[in-house]
Residue frames as a rotation matrix with the C-alpha (Angstrom) as fourth column:
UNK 1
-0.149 0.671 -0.726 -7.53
0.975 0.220 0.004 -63.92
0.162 -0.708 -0.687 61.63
UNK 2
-0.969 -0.222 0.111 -9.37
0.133 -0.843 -0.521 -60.79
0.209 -0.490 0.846 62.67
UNK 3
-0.460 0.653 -0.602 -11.88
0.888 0.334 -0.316 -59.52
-0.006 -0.680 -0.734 64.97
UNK 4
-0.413 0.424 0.806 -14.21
0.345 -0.746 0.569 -56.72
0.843 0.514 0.162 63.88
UNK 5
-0.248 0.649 -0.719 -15.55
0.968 0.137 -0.210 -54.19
-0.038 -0.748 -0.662 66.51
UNK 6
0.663 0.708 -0.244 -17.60
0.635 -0.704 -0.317 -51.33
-0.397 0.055 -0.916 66.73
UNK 7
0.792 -0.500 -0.352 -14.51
-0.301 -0.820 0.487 -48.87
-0.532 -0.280 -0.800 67.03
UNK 8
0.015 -0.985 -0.171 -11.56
-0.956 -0.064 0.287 -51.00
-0.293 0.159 -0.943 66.16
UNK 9
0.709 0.266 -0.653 -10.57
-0.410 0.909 -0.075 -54.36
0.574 0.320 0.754 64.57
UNK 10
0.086 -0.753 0.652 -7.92
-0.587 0.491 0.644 -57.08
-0.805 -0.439 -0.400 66.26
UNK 11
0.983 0.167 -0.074 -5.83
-0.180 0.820 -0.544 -58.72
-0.030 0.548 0.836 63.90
UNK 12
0.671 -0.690 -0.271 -2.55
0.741 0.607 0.286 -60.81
-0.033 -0.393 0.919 63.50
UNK 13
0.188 -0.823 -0.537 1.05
-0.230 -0.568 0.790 -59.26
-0.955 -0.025 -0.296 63.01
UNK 14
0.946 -0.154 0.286 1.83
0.313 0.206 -0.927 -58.58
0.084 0.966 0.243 59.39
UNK 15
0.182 -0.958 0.222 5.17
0.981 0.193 0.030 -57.46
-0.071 0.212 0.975 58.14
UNK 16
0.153 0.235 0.960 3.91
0.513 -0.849 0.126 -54.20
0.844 0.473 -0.251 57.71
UNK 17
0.929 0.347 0.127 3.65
0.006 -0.359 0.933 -53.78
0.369 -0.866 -0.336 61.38
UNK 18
0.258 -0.954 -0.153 7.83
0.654 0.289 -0.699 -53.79
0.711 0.081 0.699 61.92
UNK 19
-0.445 -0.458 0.770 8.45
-0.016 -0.855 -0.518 -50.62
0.896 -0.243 0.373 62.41
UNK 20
0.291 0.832 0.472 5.59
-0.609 -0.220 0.762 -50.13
0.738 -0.510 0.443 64.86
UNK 21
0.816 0.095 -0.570 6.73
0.079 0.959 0.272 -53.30
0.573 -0.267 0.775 66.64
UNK 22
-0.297 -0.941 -0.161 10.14
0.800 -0.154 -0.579 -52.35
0.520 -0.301 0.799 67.08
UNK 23
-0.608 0.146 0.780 9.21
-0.352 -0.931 -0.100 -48.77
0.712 -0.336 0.617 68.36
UNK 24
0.163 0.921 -0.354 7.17
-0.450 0.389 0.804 -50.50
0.878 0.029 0.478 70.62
UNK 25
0.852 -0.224 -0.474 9.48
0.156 0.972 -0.178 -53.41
0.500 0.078 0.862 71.81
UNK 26
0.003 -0.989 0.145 12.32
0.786 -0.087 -0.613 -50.81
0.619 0.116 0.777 72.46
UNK 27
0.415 0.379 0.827 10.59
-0.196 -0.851 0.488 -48.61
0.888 -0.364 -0.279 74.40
UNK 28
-0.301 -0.655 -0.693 12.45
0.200 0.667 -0.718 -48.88
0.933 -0.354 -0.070 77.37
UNK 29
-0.869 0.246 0.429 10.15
-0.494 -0.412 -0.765 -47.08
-0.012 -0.877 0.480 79.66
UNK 30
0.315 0.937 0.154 7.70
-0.901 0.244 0.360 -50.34
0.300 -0.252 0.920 79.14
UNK 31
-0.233 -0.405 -0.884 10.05
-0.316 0.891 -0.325 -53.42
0.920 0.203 -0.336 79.63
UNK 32
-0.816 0.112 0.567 8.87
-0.427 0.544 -0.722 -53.74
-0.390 -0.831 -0.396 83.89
UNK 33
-0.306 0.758 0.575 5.85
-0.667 0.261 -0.698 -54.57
-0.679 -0.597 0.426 82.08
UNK 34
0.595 0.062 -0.801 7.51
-0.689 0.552 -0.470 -56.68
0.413 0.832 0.371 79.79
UNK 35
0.553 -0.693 0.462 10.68
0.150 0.628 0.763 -58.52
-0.819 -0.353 0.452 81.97
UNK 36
0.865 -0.432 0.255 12.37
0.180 -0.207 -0.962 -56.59
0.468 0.878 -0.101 78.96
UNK 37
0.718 -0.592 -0.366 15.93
0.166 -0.364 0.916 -56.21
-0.676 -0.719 -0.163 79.86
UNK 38
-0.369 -0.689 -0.623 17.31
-0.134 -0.624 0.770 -55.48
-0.920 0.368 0.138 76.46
UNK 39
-0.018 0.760 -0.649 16.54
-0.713 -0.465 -0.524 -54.22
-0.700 0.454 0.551 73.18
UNK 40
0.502 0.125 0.856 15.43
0.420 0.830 -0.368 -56.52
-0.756 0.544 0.364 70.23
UNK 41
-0.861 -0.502 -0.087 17.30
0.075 -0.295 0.952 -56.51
-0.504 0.813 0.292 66.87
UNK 42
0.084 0.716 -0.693 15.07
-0.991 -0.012 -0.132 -56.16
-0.102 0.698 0.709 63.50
UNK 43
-0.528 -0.369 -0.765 15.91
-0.642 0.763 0.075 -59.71
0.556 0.531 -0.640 62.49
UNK 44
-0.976 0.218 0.030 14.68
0.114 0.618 -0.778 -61.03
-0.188 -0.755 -0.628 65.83
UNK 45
-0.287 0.955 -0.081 11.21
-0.109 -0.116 -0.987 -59.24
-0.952 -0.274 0.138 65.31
UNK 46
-0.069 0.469 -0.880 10.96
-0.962 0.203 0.183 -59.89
0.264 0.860 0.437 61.37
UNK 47
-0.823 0.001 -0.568 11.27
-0.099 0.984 0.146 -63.70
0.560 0.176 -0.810 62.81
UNK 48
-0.890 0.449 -0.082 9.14
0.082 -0.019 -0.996 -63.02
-0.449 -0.893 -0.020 65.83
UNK 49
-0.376 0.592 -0.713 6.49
-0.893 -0.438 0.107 -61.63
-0.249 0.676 0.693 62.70
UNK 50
-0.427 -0.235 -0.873 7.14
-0.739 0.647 0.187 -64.25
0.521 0.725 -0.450 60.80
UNK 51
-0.936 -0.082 -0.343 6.17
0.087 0.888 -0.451 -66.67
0.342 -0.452 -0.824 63.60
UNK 52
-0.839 0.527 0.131 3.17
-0.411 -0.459 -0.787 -64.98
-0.355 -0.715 0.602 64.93
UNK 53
-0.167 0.720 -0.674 0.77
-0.774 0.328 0.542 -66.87
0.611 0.612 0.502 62.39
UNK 54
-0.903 -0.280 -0.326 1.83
-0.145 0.912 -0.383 -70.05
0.405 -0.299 -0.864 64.81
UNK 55
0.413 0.881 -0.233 -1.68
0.012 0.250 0.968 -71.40
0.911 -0.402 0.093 66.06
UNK 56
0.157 0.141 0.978 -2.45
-0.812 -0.544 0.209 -70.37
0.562 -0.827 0.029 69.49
UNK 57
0.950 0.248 0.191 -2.58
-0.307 0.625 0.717 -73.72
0.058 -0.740 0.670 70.83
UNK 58
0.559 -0.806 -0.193 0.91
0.451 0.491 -0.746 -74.55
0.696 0.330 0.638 69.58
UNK 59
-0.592 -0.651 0.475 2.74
0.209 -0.694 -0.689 -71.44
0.778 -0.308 0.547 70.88
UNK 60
0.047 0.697 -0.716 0.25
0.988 0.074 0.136 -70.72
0.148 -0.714 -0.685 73.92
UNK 61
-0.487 -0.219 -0.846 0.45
0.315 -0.947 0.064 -67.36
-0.815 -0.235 0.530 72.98
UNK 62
-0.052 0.733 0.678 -1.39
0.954 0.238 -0.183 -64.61
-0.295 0.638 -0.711 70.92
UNK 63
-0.376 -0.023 -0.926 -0.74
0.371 -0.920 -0.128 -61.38
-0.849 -0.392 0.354 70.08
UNK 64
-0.108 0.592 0.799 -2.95
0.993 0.033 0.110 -59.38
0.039 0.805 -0.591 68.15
UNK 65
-0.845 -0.525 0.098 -2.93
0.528 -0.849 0.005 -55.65
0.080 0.056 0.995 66.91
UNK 66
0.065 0.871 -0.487 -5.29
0.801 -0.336 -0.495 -53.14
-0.594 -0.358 -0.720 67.97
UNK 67
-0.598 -0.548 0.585 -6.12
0.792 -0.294 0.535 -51.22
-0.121 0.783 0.610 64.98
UNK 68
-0.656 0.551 -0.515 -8.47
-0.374 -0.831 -0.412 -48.62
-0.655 -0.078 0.752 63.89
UNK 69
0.697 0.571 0.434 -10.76
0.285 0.335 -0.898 -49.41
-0.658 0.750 0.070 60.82
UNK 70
0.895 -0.144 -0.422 -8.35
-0.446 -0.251 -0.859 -47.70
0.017 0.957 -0.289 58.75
UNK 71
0.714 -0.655 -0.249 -5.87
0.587 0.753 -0.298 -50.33
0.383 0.067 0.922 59.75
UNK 72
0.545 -0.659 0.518 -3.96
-0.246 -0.716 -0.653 -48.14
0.802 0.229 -0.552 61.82
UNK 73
0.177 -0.124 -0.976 -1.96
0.505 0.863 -0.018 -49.63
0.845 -0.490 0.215 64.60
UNK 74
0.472 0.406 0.783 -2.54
-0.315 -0.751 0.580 -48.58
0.823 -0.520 -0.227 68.12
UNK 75
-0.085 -0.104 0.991 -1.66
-0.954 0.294 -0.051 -51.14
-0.286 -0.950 -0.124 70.26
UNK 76
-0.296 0.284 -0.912 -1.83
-0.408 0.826 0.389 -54.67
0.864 0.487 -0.129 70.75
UNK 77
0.349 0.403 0.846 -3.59
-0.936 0.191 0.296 -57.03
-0.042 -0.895 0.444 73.02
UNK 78
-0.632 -0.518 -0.577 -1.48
-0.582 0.808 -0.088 -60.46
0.511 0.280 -0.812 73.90
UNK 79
0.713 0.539 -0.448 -3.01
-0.355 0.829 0.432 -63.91
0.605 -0.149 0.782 74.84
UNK 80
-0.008 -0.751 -0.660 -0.68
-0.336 0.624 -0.705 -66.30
0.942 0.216 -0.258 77.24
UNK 81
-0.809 -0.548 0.211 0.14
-0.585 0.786 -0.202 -68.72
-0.055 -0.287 -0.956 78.65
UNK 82
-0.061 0.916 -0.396 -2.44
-0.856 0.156 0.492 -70.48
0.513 0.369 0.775 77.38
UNK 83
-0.780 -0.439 -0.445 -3.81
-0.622 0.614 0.486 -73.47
0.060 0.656 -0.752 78.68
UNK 84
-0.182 0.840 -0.512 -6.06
-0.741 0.225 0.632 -75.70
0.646 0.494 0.582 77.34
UNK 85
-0.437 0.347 -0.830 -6.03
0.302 0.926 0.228 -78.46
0.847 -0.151 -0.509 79.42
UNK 86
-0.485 0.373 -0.791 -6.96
0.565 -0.557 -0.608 -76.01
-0.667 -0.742 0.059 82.86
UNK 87
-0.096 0.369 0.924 -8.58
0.841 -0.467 0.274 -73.57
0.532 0.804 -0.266 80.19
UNK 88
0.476 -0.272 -0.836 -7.08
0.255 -0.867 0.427 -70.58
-0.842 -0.417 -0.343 81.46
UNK 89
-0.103 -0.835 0.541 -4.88
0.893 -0.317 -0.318 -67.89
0.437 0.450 0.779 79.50
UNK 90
-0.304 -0.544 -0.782 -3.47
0.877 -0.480 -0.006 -64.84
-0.372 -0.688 0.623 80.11
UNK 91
0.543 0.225 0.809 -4.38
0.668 -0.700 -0.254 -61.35
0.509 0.678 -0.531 78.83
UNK 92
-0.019 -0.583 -0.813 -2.26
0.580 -0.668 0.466 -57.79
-0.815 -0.462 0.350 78.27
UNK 93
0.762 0.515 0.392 -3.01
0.645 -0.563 -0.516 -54.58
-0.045 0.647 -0.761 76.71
UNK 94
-0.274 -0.751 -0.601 -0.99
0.580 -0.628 0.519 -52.02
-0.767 -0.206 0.607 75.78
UNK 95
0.743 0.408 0.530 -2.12
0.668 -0.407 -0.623 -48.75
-0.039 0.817 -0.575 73.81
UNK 96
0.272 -0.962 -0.035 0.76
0.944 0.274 -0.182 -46.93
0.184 0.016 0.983 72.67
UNK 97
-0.461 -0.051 0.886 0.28
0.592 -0.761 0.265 -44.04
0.661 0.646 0.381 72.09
UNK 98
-0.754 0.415 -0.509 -0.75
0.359 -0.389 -0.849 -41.66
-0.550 -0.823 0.145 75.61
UNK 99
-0.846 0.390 -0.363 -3.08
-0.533 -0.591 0.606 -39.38
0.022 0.706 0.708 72.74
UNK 100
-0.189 0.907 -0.376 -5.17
-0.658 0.167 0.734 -42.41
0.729 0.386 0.566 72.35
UNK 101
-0.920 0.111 -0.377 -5.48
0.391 0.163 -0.906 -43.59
-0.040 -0.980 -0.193 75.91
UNK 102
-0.731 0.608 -0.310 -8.78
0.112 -0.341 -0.933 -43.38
-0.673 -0.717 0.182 77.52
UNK 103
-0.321 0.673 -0.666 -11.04
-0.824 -0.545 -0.154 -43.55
-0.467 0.499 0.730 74.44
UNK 104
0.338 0.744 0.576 -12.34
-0.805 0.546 -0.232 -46.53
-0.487 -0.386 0.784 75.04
UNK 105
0.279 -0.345 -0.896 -9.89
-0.758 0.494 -0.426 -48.60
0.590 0.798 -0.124 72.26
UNK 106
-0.928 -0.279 0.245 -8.35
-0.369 0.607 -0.704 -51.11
0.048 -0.744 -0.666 75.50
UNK 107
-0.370 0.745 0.555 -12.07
-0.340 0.447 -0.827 -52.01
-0.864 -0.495 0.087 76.58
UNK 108
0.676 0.734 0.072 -13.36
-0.540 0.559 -0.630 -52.97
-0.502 0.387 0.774 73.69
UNK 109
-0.165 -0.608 -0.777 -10.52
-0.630 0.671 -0.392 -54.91
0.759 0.424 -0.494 72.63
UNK 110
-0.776 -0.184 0.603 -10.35
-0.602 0.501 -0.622 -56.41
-0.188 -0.846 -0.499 76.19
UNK 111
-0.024 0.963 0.267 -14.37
-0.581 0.203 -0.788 -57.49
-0.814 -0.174 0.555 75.77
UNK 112
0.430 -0.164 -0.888 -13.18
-0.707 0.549 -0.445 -58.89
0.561 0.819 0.120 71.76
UNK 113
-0.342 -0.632 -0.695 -10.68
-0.472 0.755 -0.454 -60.79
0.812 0.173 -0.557 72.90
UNK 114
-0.710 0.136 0.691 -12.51
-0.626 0.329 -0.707 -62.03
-0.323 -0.935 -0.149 76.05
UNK 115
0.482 0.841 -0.245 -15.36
-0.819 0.333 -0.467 -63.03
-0.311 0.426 0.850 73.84
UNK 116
0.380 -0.491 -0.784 -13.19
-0.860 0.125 -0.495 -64.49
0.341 0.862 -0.375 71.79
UNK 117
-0.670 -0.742 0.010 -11.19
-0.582 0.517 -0.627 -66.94
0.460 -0.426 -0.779 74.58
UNK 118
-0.475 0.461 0.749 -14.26
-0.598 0.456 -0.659 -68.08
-0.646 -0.761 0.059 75.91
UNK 119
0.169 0.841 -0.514 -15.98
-0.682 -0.277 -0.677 -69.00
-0.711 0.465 0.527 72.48
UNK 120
0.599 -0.372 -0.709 -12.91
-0.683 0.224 -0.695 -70.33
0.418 0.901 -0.120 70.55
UNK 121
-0.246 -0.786 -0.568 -10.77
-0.555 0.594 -0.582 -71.63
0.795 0.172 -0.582 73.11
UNK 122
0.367 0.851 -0.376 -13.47
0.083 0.372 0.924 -72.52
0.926 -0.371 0.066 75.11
UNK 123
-0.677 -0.650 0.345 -11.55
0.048 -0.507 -0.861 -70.66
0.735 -0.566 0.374 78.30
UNK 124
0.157 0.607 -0.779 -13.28
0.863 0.299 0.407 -71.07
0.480 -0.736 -0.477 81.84
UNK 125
0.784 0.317 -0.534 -11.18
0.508 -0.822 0.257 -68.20
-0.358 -0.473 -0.805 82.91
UNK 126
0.415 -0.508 0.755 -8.99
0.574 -0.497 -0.650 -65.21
0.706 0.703 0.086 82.07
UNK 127
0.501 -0.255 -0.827 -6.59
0.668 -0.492 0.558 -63.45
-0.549 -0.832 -0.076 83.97
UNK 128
0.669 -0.240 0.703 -4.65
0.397 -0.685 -0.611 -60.21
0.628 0.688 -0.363 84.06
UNK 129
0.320 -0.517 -0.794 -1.65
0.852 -0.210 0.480 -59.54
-0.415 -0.830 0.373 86.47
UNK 130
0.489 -0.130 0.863 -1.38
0.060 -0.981 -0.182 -55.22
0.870 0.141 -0.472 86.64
UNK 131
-0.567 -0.723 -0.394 0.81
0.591 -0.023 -0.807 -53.73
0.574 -0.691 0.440 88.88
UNK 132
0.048 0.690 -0.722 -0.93
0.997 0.007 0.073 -52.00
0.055 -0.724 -0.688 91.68
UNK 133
-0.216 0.249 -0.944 -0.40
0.228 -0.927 -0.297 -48.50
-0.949 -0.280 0.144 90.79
UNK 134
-0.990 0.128 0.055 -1.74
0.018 -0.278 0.960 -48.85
0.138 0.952 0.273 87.32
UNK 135
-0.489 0.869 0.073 -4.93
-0.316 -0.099 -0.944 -47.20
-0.813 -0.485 0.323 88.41
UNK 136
-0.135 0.517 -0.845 -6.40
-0.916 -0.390 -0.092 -46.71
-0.377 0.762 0.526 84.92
UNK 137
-0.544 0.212 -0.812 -6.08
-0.258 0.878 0.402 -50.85
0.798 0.429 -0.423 83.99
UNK 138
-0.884 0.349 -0.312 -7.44
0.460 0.527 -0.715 -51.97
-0.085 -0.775 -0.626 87.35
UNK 139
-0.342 0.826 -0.448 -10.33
-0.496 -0.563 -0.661 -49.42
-0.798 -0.004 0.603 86.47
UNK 140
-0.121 0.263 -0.957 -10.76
-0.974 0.154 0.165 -50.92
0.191 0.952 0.238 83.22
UNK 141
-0.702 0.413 -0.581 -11.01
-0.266 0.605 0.750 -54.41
0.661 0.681 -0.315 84.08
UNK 142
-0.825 0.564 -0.035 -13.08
0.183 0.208 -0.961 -54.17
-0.535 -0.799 -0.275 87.29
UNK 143
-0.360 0.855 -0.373 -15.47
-0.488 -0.513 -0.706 -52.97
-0.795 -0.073 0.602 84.84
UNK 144
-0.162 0.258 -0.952 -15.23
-0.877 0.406 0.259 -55.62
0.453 0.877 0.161 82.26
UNK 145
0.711 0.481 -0.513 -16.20
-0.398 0.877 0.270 -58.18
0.580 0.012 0.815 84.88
UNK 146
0.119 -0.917 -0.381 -12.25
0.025 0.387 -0.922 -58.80
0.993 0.100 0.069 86.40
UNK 147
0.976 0.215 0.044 -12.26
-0.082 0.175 0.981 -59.44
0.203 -0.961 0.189 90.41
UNK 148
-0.325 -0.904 0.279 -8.78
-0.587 -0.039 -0.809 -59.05
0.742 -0.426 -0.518 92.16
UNK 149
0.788 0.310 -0.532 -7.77
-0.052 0.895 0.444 -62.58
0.614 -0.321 0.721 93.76
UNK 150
0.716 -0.678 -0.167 -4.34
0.698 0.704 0.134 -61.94
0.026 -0.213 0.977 94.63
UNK 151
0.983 -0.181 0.011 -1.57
-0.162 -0.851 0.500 -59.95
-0.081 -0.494 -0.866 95.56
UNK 152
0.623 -0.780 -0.065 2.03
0.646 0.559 -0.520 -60.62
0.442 0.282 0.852 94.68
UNK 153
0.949 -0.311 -0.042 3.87
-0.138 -0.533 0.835 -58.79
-0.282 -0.787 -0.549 97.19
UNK 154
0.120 -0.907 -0.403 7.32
-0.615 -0.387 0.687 -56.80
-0.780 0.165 -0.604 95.65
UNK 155
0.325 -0.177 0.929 7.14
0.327 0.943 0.065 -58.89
-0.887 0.283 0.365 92.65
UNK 156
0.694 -0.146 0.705 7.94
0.692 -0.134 -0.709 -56.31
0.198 0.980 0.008 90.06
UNK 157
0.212 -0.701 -0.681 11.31
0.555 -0.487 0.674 -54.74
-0.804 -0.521 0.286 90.72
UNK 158
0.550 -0.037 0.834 12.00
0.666 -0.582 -0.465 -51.11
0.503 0.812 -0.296 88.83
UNK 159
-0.300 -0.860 0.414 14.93
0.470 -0.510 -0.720 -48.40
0.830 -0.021 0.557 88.99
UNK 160
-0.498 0.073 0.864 12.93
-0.665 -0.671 -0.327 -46.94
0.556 -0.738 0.382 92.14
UNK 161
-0.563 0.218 0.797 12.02
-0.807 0.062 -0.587 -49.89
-0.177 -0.974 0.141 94.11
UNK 162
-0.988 -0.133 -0.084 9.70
-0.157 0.804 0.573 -52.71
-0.008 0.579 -0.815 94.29
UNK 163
-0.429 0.800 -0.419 5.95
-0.874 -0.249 0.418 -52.83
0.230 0.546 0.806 92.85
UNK 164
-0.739 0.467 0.486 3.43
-0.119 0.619 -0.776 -54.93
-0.664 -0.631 -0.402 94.05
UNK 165
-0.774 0.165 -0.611 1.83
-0.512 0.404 0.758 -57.00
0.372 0.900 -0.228 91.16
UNK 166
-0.535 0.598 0.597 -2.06
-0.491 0.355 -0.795 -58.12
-0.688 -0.719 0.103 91.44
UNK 167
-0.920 0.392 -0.016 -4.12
0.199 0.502 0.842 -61.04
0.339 0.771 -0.540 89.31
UNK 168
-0.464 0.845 -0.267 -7.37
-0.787 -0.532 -0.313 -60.20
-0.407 0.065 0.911 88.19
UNK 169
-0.988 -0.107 0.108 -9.66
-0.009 0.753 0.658 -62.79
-0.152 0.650 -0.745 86.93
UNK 170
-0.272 0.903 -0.333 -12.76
-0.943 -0.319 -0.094 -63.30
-0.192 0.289 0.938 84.86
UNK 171
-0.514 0.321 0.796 -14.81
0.007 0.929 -0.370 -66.46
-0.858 -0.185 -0.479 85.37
UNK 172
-0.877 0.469 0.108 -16.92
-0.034 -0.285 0.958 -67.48
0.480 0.836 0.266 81.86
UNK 173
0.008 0.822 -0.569 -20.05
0.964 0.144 0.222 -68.09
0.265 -0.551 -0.791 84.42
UNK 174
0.210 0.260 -0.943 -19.41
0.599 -0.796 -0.086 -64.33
-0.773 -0.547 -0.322 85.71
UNK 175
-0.741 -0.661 -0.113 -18.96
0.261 -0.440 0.859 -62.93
-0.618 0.607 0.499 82.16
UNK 176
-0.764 0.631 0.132 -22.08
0.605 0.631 0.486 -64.05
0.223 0.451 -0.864 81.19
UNK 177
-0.029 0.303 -0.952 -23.16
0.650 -0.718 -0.249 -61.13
-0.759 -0.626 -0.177 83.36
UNK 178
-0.365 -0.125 -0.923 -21.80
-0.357 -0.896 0.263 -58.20
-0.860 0.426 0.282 81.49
């Protein structure tokens, strides 16, 4: 599977993408916005690879690499908790690299893979739960269309206290807009 756009493509996890994964995965200054609480082995992520082909509906999950054209891996954007029978699922971005922040590689993934959940998995809506001082995502999806519904109050606890976690959501009737 992959998703061609202007700037960048979205496709699956190959083997190739290990290293990248792991360096990624281990980063321990991203696990609050994983519920990481320790590091993965290789073995775990060559299986985790290895599994990622699993059809979205099975696994209710999706993760998909944000590349350049020259296949270069930036980031990835994840599907979950899918479900189909409420057609809802989840979305998260993550560009790794600070360098390539802010040049527009998040939004138009965000806008692929939105396309993408409403089209294929015939999604009604999409959410995104950002913590409340991540200015720069809450900028990004108020402008793809995302409406803050909700407030989780102290729900993300980190080495200096506790973060206050809000859900964003995108309706396909209010997508249809943008």
């Amino acid at each position: 599977m992959q998703i061609k756009g202007t700037h960048i493509n979205l496709r699956l996890l190959e083997p190739s993408d290990l290293a990248f994964l792991e360096m990624v995965e281990n980063d321990v200054s991203l696990w609050e916005l994983s519920n990481t609480v320790a590091p993965f082995s290789i073995e775990v992520l060559k299986e985790y690879i290895s599994n990622a082909q699993q059809d979205i509906f099975e696994a209710q999950q999706l993760r998909l690499v944000i590349t350049t054209k020259e296949n270069n891996a930036l980031g990835f954007i994840d599907l979950f908790d899918f479900e189909p029978l409420h057609h809802r699922v989840g979305v998260g971005i993550l560009i790794y690299n600070k360098e390539n922040r802010g040049k527009g590689y998040a939004k138009e993934s965000l806008n692929l893979v939105c396309k993408y959940a409403f089209e294929k998995l015939e999604a009604h809506q999409i959410f995104a739960n950002i913590t409340d001082d991540n200015q720069a995502s809450i900028a990004m999806f108020k402008n793809a269309g995302f409406e803050k519904t909700g407030t989780k109050i102290d729900w993300i606890k980190t080495k200096n206290g506790f973060k206050n976690e809000s859900i964003f959501q995108l309706f396909k009737m209010m997508s249809a807009q943008n």
